[in-house]
C-alpha positions in Angstrom: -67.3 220.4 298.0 -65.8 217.7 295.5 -68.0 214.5 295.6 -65.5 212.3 296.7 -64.5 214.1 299.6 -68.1 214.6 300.4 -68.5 210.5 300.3 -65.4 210.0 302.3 -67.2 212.6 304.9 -70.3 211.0 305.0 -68.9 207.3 305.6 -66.4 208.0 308.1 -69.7 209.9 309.9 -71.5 206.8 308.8 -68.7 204.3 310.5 -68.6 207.1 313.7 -72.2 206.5 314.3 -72.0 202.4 314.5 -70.3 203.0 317.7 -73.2 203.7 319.5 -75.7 200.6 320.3 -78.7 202.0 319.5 -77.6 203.4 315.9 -75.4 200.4 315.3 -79.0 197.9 316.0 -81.3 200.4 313.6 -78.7 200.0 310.8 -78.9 196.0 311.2 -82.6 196.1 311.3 -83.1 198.5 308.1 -80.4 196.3 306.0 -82.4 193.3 307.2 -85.5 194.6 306.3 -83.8 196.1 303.2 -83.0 192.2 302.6 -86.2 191.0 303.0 -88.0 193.4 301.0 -85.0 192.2 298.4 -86.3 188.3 298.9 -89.5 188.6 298.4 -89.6 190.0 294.6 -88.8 186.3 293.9 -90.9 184.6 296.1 -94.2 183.6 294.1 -96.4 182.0 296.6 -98.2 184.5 299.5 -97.3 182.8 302.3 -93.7 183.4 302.5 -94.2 186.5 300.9 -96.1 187.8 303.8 -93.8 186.5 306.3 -91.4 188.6 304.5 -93.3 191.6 304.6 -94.1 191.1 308.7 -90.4 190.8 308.8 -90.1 193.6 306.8 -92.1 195.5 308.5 -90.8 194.7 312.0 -87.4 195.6 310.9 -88.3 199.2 309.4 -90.3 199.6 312.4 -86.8 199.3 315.0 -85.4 201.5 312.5 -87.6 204.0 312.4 -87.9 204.0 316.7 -84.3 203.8 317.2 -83.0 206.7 314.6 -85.7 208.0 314.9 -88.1 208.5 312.1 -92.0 208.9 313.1 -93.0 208.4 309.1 -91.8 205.1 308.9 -93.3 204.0 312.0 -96.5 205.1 311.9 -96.1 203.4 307.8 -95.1 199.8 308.8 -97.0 200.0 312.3 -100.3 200.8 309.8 -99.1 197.7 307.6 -98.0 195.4 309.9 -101.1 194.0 311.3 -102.4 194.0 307.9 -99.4 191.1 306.4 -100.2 189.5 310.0 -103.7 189.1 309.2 -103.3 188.2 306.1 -100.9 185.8 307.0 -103.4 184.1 309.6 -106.3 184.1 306.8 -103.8 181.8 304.0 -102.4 179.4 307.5 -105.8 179.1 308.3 -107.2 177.9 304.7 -104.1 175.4 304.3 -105.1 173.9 307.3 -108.6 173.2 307.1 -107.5 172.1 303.3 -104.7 170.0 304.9 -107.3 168.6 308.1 -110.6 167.8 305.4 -111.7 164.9 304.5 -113.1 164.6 300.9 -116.1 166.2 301.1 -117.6 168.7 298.3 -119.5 170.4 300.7 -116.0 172.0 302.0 -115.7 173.5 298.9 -118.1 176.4 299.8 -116.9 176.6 303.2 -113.0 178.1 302.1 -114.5 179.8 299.6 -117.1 181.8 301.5 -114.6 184.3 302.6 -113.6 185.4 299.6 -117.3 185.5 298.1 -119.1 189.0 297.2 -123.1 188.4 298.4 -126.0 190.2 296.8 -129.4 189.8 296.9 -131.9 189.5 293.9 -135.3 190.1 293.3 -137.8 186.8 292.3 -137.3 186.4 288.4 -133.4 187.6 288.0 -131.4 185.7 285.7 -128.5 185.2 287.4 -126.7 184.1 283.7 -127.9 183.0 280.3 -127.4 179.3 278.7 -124.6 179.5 276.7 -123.1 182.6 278.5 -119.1 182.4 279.3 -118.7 181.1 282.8 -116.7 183.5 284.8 -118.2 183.5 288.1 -119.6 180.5 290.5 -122.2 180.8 292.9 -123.6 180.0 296.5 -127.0 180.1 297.2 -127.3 181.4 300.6 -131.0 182.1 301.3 -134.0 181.7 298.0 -134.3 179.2 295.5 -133.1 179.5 292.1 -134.1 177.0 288.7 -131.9 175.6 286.5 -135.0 175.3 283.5 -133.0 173.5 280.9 -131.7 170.4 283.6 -135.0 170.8 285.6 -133.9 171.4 289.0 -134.6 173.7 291.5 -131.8 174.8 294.5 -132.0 175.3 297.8 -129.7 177.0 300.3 -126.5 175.6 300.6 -125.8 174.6 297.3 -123.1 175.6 294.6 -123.9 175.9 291.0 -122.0 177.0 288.0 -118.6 175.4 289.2 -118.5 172.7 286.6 -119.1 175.6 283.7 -116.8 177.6 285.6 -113.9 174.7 284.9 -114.9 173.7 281.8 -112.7 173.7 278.5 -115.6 175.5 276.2 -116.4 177.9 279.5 -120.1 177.8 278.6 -123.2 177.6 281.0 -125.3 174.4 280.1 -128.3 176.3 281.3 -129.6 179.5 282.7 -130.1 180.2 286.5 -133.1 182.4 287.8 -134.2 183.6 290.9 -137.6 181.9 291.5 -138.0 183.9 294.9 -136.0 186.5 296.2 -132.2 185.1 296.8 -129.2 186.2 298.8 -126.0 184.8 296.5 -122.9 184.7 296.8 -120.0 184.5 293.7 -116.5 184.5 293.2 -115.2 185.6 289.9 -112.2 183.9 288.0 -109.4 186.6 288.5 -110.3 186.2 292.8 -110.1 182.4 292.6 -107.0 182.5 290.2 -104.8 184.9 292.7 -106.1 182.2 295.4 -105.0 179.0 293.9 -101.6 181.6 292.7 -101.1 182.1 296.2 -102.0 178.6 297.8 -100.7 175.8 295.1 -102.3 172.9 297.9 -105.6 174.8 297.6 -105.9 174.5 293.9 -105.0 170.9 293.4 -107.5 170.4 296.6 -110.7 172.2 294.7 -109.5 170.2 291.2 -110.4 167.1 293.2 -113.6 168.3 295.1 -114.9 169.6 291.9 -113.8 165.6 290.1 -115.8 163.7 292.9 -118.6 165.6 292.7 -118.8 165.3 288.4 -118.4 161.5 290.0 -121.2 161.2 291.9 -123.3 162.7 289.5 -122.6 160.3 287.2 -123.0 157.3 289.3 -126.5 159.1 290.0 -127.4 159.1 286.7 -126.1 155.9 285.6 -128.0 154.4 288.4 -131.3 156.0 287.1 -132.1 157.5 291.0 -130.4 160.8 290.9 -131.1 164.7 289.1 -128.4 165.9 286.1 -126.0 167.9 287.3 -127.0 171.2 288.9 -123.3 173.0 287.9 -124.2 174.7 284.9 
């Protein structure tokens, strides 16, 4: 059959099957999720860019029921509730970003999530003075030394952040274990895609991270307080 005779086939079956409702609403909702699939190669930041992809998905999805194709449902009924939760975990971060006051301690608090936790034995060195920062840590449970600033940390604290920021990216001192520790890091590429994908949450850790480097200096200026336990 000559191709253009073929295409002309084709769309006037094409244009034959838009009279029926049910063919004529999957075609609208696979162009519009077409479309939004389109949109979102542009968008940068992962809110709206998983918005897109639930709309996507909800669009393929009426496709795929009305048509019918079972493939393509089972596909975007498997990713759907992923972009949704997804989409919950980013709304919910802006928020308590958004509602905080300025407190450092809220630092570890969105960060948790997206923290990997392992537990060392007494005497691990968690890093080496002079070592490239490219993690920061939580203490969860333990107590880890800082020998070079003479401190110890308890539970709930952060280390390594200022290190972690720093121009030179070098650790001021070592960390180790003195008892068995559960901690918890985030490495640089992790925290990068977050601040990528939540501009507000960047610019709110910059300015966490600068009051705390402030109150450790009014500490030490006022001759009451320890150096600074980010290393």
């Amino acid at each position: 059959m000559d191709l253009p005779v073929f295409l002309a086939a084709q769309a006037e079956r094409f244009i034959a099957s838009l009279s029926q409702p049910a063919e004529l609403a999957a075609v609208i909702s696979a162009a519009v999720a077409g479309l939004l699939v389109i949109v979102s190669t542009v968008v940068r930041t992962m809110i709206p860019l998983r918005w897109l992809a639930v709309g996507s998905n909800v669009g393929f999805i009426v496709y795929g029921l009305l048509h019918p194709s079972v493939m393509m449902v089972v596909l975007h009924a498997v990713l759907l509730p992923v972009n949704l939760w997804r989409v919950r975990q980013m709304v919910s971060l802006t928020r308590r970003v958004s509602a905080s006051a300025p407190d450092p301690r809220q630092l570890e608090i969105w960060l948790r999530p997206y923290m990997r936790s392992r537990r060392h034995r007494a005497g691990k060195r968690l890093f080496e003075r002079g070592a490239e920062a490219d993690r920061l840590y939580f203490l969860v449970e333990g107590e880890v030394e800082l020998p070079e600033v003479g401190r110890r940390l308890q539970p709930g604290q952060m280390f390594g952040e200022i290190a972690f920021f720093a121009p030179d990216r070098r650790r001021s001192s070592s960390a180790l274990c003195i008892t068995d520790c559960t901690v918890m890091s985030i490495d640089e590429d992790t925290f990068k895609q977050l601040v990528y994908q939540n501009p507000d949450f960047g610019l709110e850790v910059v300015r966490l991270i600068a009051g705390r480097l402030s109150q450790d200096v009014q500490r030490l200026q006022a001759g009451n307080g320890q150096p600074p336990a980010a290393t």
